[in-house]
Z-matrix of the N, CA and C atoms (Angstrom, degrees):
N
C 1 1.458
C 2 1.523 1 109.36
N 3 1.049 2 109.07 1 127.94
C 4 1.605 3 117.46 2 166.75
C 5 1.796 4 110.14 3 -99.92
N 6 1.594 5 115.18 4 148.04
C 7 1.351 6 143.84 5 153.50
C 8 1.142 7 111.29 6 -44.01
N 9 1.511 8 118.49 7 94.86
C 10 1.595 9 97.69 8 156.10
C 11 1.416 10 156.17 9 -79.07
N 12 1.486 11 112.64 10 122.88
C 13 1.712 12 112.59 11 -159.81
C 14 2.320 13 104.24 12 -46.88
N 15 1.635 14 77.83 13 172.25
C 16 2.041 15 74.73 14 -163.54
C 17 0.958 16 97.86 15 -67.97
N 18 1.742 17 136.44 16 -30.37
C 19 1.358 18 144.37 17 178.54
C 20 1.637 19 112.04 18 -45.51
N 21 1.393 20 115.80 19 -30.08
C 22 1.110 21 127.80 20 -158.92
C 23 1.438 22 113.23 21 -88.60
N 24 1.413 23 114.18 22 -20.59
C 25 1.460 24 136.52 23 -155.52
C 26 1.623 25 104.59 24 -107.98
N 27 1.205 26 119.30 25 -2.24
C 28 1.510 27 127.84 26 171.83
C 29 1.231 28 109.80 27 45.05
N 30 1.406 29 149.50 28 37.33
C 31 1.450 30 155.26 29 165.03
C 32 1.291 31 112.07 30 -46.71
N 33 1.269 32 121.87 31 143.09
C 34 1.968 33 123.11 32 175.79
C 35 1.165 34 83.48 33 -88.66
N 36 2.076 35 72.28 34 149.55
C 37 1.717 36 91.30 35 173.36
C 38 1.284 37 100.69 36 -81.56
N 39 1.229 38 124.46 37 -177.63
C 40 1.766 39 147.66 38 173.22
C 41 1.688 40 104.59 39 -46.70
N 42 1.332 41 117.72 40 -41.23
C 43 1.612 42 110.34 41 170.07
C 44 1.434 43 113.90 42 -99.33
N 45 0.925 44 125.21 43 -5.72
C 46 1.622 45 121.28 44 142.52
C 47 1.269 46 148.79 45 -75.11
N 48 1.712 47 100.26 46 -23.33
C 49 1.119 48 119.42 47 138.51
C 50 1.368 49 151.19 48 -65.76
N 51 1.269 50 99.72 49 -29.91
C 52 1.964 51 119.41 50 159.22
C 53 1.245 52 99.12 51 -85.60
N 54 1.202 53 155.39 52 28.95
C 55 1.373 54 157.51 53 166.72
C 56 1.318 55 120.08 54 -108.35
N 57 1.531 56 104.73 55 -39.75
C 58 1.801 57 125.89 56 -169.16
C 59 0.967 58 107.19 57 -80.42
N 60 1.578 59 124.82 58 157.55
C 61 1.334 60 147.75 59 -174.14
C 62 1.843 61 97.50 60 -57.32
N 63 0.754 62 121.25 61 151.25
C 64 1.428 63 132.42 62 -172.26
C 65 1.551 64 101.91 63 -126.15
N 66 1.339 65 97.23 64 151.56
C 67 1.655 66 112.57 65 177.33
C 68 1.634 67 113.14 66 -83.37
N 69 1.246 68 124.09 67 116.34
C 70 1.612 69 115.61 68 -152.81
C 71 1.065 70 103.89 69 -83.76
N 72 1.688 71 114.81 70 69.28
C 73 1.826 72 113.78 71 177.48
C 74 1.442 73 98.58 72 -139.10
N 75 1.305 74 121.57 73 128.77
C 76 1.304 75 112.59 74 159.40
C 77 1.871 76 113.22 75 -111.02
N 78 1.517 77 95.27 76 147.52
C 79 0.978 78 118.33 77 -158.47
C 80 1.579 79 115.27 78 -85.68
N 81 1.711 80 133.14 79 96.93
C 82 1.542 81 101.57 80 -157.48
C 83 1.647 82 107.12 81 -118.04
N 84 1.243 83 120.78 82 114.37
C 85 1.388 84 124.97 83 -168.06
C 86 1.691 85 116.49 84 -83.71
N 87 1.298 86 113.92 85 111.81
C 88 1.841 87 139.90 86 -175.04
C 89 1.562 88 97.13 87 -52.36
N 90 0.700 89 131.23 88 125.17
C 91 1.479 90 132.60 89 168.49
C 92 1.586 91 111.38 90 -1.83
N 93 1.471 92 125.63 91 56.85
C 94 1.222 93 127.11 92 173.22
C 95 1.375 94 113.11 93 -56.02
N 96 0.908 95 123.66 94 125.64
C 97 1.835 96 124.96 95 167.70
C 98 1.448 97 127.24 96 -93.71
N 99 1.695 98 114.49 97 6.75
C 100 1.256 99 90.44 98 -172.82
C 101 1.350 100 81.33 99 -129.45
N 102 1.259 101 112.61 100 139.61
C 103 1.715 102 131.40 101 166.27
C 104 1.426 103 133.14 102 -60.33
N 105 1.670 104 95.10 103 -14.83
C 106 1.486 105 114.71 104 179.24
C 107 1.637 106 93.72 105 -81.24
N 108 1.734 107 118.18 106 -53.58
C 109 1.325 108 117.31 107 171.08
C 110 1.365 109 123.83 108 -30.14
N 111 1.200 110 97.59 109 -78.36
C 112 2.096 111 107.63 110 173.84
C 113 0.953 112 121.75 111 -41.88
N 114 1.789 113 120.22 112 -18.50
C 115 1.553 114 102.85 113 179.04
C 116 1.375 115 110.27 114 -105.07
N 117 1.513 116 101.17 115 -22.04
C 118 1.550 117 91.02 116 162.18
C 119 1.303 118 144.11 117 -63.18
N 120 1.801 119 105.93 118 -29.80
C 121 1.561 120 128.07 119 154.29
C 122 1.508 121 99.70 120 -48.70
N 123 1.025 122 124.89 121 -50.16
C 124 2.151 123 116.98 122 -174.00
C 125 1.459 124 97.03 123 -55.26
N 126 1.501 125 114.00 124 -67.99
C 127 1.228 126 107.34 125 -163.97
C 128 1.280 127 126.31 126 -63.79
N 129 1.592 128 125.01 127 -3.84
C 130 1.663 129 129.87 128 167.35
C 131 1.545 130 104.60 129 -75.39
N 132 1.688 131 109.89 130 -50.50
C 133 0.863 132 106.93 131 173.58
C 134 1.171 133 144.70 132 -49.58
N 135 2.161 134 127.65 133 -40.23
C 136 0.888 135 112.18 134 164.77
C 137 1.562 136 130.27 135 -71.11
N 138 1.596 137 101.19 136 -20.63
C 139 1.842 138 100.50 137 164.33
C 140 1.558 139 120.80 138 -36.54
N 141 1.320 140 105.37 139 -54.03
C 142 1.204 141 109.10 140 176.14
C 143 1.338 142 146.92 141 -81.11
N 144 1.641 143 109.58 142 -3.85
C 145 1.381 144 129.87 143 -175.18
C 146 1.635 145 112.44 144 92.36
N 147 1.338 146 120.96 145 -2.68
C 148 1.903 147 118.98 146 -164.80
C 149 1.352 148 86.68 147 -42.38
N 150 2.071 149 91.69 148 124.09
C 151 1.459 150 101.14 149 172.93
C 152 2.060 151 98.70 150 -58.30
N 153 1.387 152 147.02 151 -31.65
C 154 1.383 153 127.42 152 -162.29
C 155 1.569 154 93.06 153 -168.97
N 156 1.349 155 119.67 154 151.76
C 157 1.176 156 129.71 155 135.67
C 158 1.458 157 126.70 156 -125.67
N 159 1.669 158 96.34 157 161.32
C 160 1.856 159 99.07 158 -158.34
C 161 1.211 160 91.38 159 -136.00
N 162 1.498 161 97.73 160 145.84
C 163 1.874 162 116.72 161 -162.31
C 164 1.271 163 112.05 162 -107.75
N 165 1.164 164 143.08 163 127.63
C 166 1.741 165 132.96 164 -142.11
C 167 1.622 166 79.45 165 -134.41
N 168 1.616 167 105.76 166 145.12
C 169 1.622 168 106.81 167 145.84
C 170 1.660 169 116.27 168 71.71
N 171 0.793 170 123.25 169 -154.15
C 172 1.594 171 141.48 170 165.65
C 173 1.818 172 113.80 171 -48.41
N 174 1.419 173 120.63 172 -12.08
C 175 1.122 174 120.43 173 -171.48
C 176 1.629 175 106.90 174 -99.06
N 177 1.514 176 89.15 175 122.85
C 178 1.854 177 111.80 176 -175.65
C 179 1.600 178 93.10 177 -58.81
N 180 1.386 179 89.74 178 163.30
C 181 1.611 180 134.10 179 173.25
C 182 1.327 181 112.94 180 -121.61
N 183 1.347 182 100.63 181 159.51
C 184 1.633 183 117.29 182 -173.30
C 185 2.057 184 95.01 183 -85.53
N 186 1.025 185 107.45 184 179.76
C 187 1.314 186 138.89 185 -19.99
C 188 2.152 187 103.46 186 -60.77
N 189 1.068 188 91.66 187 121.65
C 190 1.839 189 91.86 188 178.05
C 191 1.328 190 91.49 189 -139.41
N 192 1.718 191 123.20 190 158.38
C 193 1.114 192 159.84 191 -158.58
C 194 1.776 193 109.38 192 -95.18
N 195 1.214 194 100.93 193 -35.55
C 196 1.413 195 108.72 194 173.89
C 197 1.328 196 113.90 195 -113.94
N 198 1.351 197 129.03 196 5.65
C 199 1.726 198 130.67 197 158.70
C 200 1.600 199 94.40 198 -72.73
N 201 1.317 200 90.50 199 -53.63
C 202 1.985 201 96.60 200 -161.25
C 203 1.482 202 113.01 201 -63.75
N 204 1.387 203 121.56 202 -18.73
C 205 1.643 204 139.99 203 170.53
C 206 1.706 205 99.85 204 -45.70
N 207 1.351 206 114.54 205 -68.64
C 208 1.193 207 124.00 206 -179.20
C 209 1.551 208 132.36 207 -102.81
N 210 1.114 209 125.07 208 7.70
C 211 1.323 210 149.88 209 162.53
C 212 1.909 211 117.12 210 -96.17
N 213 1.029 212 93.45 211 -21.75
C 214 1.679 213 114.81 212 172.60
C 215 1.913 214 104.59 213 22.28
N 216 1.436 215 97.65 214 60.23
C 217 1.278 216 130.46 215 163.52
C 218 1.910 217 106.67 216 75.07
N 219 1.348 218 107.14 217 30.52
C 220 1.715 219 131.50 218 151.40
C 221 1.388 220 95.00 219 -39.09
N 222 1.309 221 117.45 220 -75.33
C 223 1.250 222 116.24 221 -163.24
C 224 1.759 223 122.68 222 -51.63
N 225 1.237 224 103.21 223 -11.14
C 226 1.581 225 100.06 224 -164.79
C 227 1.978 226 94.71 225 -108.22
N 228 0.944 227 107.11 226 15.17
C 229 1.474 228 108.26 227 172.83
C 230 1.614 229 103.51 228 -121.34
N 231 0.984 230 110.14 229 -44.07
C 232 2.152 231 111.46 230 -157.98
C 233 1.539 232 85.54 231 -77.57
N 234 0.727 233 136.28 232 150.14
C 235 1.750 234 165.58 233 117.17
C 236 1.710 235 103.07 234 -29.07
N 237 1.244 236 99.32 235 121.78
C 238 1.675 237 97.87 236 -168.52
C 239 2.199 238 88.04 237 -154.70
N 240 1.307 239 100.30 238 141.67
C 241 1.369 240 129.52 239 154.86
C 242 1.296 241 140.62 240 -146.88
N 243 1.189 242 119.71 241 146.64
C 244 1.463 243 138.14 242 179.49
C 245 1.142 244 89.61 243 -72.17
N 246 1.796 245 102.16 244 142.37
C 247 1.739 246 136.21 245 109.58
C 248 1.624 247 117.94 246 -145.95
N 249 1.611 248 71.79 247 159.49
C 250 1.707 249 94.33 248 -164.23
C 251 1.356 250 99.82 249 -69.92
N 252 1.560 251 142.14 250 -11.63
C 253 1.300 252 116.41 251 -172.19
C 254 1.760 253 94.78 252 -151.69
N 255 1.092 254 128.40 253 118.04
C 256 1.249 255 147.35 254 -148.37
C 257 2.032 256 92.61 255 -77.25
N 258 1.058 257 105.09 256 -43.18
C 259 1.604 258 102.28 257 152.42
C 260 1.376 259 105.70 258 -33.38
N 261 0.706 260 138.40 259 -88.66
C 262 1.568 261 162.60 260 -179.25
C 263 1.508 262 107.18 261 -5.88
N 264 1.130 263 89.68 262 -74.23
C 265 1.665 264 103.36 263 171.85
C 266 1.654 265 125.71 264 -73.85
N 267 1.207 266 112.65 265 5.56
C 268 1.373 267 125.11 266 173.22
C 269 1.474 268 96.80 267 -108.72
N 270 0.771 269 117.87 268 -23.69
C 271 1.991 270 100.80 269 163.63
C 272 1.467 271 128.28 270 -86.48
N 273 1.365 272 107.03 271 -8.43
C 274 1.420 273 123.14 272 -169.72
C 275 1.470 274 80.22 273 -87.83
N 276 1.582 275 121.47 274 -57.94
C 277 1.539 276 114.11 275 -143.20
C 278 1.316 277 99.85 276 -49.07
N 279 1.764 278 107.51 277 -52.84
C 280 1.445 279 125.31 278 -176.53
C 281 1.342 280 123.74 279 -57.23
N 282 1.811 281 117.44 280 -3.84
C 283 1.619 282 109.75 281 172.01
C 284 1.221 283 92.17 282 -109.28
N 285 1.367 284 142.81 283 16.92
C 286 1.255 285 139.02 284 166.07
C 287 2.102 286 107.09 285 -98.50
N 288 1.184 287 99.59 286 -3.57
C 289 1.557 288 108.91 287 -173.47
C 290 1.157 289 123.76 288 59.14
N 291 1.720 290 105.50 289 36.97
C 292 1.272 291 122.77 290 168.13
C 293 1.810 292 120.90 291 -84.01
N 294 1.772 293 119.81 292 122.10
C 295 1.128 294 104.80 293 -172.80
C 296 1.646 295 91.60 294 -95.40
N 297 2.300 296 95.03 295 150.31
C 298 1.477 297 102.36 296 -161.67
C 299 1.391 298 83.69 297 -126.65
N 300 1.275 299 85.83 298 145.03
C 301 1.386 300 116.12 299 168.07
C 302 1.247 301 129.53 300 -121.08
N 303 1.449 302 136.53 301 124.26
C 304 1.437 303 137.90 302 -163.16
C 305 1.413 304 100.93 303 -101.32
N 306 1.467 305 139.22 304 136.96
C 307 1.505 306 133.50 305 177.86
C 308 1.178 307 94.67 306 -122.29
N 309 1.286 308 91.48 307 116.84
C 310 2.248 309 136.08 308 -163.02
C 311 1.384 310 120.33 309 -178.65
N 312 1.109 311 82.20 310 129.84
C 313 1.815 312 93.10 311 179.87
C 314 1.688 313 100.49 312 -88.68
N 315 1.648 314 88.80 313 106.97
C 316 1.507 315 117.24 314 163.35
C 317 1.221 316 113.06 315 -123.55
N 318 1.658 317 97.61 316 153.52
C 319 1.845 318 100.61 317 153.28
C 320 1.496 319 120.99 318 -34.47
N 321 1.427 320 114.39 319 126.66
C 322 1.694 321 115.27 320 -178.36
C 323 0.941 322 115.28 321 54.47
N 324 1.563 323 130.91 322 42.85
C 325 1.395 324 138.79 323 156.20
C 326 1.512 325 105.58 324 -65.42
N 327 1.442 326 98.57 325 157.29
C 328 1.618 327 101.22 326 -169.34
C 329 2.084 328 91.97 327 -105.22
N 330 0.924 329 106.31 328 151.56
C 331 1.984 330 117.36 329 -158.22
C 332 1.877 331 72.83 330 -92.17
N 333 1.457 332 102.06 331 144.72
C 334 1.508 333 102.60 332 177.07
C 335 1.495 334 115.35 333 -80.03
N 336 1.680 335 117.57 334 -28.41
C 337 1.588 336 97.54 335 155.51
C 338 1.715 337 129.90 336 -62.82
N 339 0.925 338 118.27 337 -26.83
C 340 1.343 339 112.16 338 162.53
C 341 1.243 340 145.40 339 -97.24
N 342 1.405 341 102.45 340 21.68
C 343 1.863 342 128.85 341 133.20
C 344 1.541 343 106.08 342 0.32
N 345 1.175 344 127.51 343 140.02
C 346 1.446 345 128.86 344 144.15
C 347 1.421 346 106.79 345 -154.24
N 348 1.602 347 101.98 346 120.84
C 349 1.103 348 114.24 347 -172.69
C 350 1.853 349 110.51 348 -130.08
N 351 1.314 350 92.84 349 128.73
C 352 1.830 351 125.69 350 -178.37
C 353 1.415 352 89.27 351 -53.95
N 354 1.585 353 125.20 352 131.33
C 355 1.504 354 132.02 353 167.20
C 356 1.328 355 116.93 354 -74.57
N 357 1.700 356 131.62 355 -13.76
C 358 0.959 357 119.58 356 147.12
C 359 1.410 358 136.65 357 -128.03
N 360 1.631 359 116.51 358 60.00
C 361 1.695 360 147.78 359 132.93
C 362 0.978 361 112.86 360 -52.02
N 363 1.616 362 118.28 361 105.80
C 364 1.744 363 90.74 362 142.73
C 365 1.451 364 130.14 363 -73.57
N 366 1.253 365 122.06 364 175.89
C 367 1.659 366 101.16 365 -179.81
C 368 1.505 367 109.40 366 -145.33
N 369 1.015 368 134.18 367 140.52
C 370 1.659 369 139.26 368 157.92
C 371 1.540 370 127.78 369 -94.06
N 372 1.437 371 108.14 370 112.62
C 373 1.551 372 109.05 371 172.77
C 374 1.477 373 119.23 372 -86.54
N 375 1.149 374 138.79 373 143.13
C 376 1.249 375 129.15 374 -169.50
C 377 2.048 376 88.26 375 -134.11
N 378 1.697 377 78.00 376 125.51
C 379 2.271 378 83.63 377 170.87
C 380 1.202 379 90.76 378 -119.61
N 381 1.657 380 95.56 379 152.14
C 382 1.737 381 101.37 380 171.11
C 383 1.385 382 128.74 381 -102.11
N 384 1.084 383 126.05 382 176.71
C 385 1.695 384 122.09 383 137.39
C 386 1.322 385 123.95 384 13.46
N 387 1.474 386 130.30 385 112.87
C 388 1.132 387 141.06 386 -173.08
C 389 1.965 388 97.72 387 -51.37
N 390 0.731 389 109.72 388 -54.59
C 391 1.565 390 122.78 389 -159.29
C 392 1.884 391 99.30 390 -98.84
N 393 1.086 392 118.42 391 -50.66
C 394 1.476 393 106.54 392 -171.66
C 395 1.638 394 109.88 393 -108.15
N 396 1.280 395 125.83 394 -24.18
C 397 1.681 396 109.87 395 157.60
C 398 1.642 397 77.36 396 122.70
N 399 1.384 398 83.66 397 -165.33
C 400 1.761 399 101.87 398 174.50
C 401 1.406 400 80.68 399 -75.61
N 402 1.934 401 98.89 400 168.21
C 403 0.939 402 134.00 401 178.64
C 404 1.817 403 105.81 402 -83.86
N 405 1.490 404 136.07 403 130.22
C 406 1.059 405 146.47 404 -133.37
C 407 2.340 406 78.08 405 -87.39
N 408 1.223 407 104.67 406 -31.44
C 409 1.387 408 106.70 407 -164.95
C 410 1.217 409 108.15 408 -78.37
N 411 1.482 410 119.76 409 -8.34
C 412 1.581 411 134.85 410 -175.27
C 413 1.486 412 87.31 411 -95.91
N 414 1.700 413 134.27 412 -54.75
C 415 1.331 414 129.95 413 -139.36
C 416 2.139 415 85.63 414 -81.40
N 417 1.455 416 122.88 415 -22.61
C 418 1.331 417 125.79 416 -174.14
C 419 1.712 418 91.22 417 -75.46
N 420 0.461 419 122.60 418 -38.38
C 421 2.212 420 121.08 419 -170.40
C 422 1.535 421 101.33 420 -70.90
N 423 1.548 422 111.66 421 -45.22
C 424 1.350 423 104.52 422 -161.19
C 425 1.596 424 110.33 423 -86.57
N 426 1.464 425 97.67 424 163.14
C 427 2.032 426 112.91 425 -159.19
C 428 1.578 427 89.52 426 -83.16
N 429 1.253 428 144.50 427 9.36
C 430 1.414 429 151.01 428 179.79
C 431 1.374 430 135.42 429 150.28
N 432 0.949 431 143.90 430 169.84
C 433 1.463 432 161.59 431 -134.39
C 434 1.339 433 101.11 432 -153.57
N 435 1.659 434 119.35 433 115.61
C 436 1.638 435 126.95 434 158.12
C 437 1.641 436 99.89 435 -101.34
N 438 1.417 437 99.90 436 152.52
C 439 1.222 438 111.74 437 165.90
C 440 1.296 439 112.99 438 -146.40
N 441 1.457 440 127.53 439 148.41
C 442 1.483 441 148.08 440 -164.73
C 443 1.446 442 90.00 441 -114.70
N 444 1.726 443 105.30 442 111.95
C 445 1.235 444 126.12 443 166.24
C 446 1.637 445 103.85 444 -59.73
N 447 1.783 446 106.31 445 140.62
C 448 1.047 447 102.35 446 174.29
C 449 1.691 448 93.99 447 -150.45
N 450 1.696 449 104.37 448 141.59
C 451 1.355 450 129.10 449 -165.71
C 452 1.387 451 131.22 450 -87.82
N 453 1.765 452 108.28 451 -10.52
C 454 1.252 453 119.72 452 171.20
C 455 1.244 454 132.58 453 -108.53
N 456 1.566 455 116.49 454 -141.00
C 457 1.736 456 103.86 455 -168.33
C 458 1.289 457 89.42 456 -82.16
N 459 1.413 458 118.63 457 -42.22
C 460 1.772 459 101.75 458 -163.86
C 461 1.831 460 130.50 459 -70.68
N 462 0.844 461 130.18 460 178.83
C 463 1.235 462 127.66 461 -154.60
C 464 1.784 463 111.09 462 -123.01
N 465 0.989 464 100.76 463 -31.89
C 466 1.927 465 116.56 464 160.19
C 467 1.274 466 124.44 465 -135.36
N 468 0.909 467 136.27 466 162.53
C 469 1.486 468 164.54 467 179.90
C 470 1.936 469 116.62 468 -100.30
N 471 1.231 470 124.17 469 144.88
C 472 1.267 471 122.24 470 169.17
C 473 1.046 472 107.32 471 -53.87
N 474 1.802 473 107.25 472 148.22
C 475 1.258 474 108.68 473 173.88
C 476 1.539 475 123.33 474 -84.57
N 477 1.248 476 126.04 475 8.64
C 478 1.147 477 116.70 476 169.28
C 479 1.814 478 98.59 477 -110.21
N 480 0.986 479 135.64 478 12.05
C 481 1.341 480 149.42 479 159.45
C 482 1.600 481 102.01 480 -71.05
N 483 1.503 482 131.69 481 -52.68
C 484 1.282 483 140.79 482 -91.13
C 485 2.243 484 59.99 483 -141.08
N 486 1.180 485 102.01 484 -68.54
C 487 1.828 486 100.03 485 177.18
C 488 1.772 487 112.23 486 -44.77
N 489 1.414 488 125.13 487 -50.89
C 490 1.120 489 137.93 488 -151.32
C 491 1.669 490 80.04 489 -75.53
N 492 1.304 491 131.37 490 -69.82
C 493 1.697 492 117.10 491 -175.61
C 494 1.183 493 118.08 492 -62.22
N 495 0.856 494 127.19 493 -40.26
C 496 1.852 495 132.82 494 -179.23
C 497 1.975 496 103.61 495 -58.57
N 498 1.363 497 110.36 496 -35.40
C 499 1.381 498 98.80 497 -178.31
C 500 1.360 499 116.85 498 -88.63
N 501 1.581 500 116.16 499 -37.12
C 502 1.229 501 135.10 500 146.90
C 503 1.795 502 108.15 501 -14.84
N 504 1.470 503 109.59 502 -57.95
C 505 1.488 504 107.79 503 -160.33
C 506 1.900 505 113.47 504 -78.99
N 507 1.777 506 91.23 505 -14.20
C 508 1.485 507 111.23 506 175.98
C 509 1.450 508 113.22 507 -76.56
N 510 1.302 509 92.70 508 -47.03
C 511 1.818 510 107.07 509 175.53
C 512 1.102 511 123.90 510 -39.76
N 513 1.737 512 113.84 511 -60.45
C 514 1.373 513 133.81 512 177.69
C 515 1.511 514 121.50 513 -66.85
N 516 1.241 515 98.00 514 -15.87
C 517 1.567 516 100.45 515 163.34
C 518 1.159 517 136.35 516 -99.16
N 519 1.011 518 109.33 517 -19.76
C 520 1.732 519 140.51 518 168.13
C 521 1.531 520 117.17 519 -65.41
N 522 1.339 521 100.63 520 -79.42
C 523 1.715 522 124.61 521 -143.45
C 524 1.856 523 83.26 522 -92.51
């Protein structure tokens, strides 16, 4: 087996990519704090087409030096906006008739293989806080809670770990 060169791999450029059908999920990040996070959320995201992601709270924006480190120019393709209060953007999603989903392990969380998702929903995932999760006032707004079973001692996963499967599970149902 040979590596294939990038030439080889036929990728859209940046205006072919803002052109293309988009994956109808937007992506909404809880007061993420680490910049390495956010850019790794870009770069899942543009793999996958996320029509947008939106930056809530304490979580930086591009253009930054350490989004673009690990997003390796994610950011200059995905559709991304600010707000200052992650509330905020959970009422918008919902006057857009977007169903949201917070990924947190709650009571009656739905297991992410047993997802079922309507082909024409759009939908919003919202991840939180490296250390404290979504915000409990975000997990009260949203129409449900996915959670990614996990088999060992620990209890969560990175959040840009935690983005890369969750969109993955959108992808495969979608695209």
């Amino acid at each position: 087996m040979r590596k294939l060169k990038t030439a080889e791999m036929h990728r859209l450029s940046i205006e072919e990519f803002k052109a293309a059908k988009k994956l109808p999920l937007i992506v909404v990040l809880d007061n993420v704090r680490s910049l390495y996070n956010v850019g790794s959320v870009f770069r899942s995201a543009d793999a996958f087409r996320v029509e947008a992601i939106w930056l809530c709270g304490v979580t930086g924006c591009p253009p930054n030096a350490e989004i673009h480190k690990t997003a390796l120019g994610g950011e200059d393709s995905v559709a991304w906006r600010y707000f200052k209060d992650t509330d905020e953007a959970v009422r918008e999603l919902h006057a857009e008739g977007r169903f949201v989903w917070s990924v947190e392990q709650v009571e009656g969380s739905t297991k992410l293989q047993q997802l079922k998702l309507s082909p024409d929903v759009s939908a919003a995932v919202i991840l939180g806080n490296e250390v404290k999760g979504v915000q409990q006032s975000v997990v009260d707004m949203s129409d449900g809670c996915l959670e990614i079973p996990q088999f060992g001692t620990k209890h969560s996963l990175n959040v840009s770990t935690t983005a890369g499967i969750v969109i993955w599970e959108f992808a495969r149902r979608f695209l």
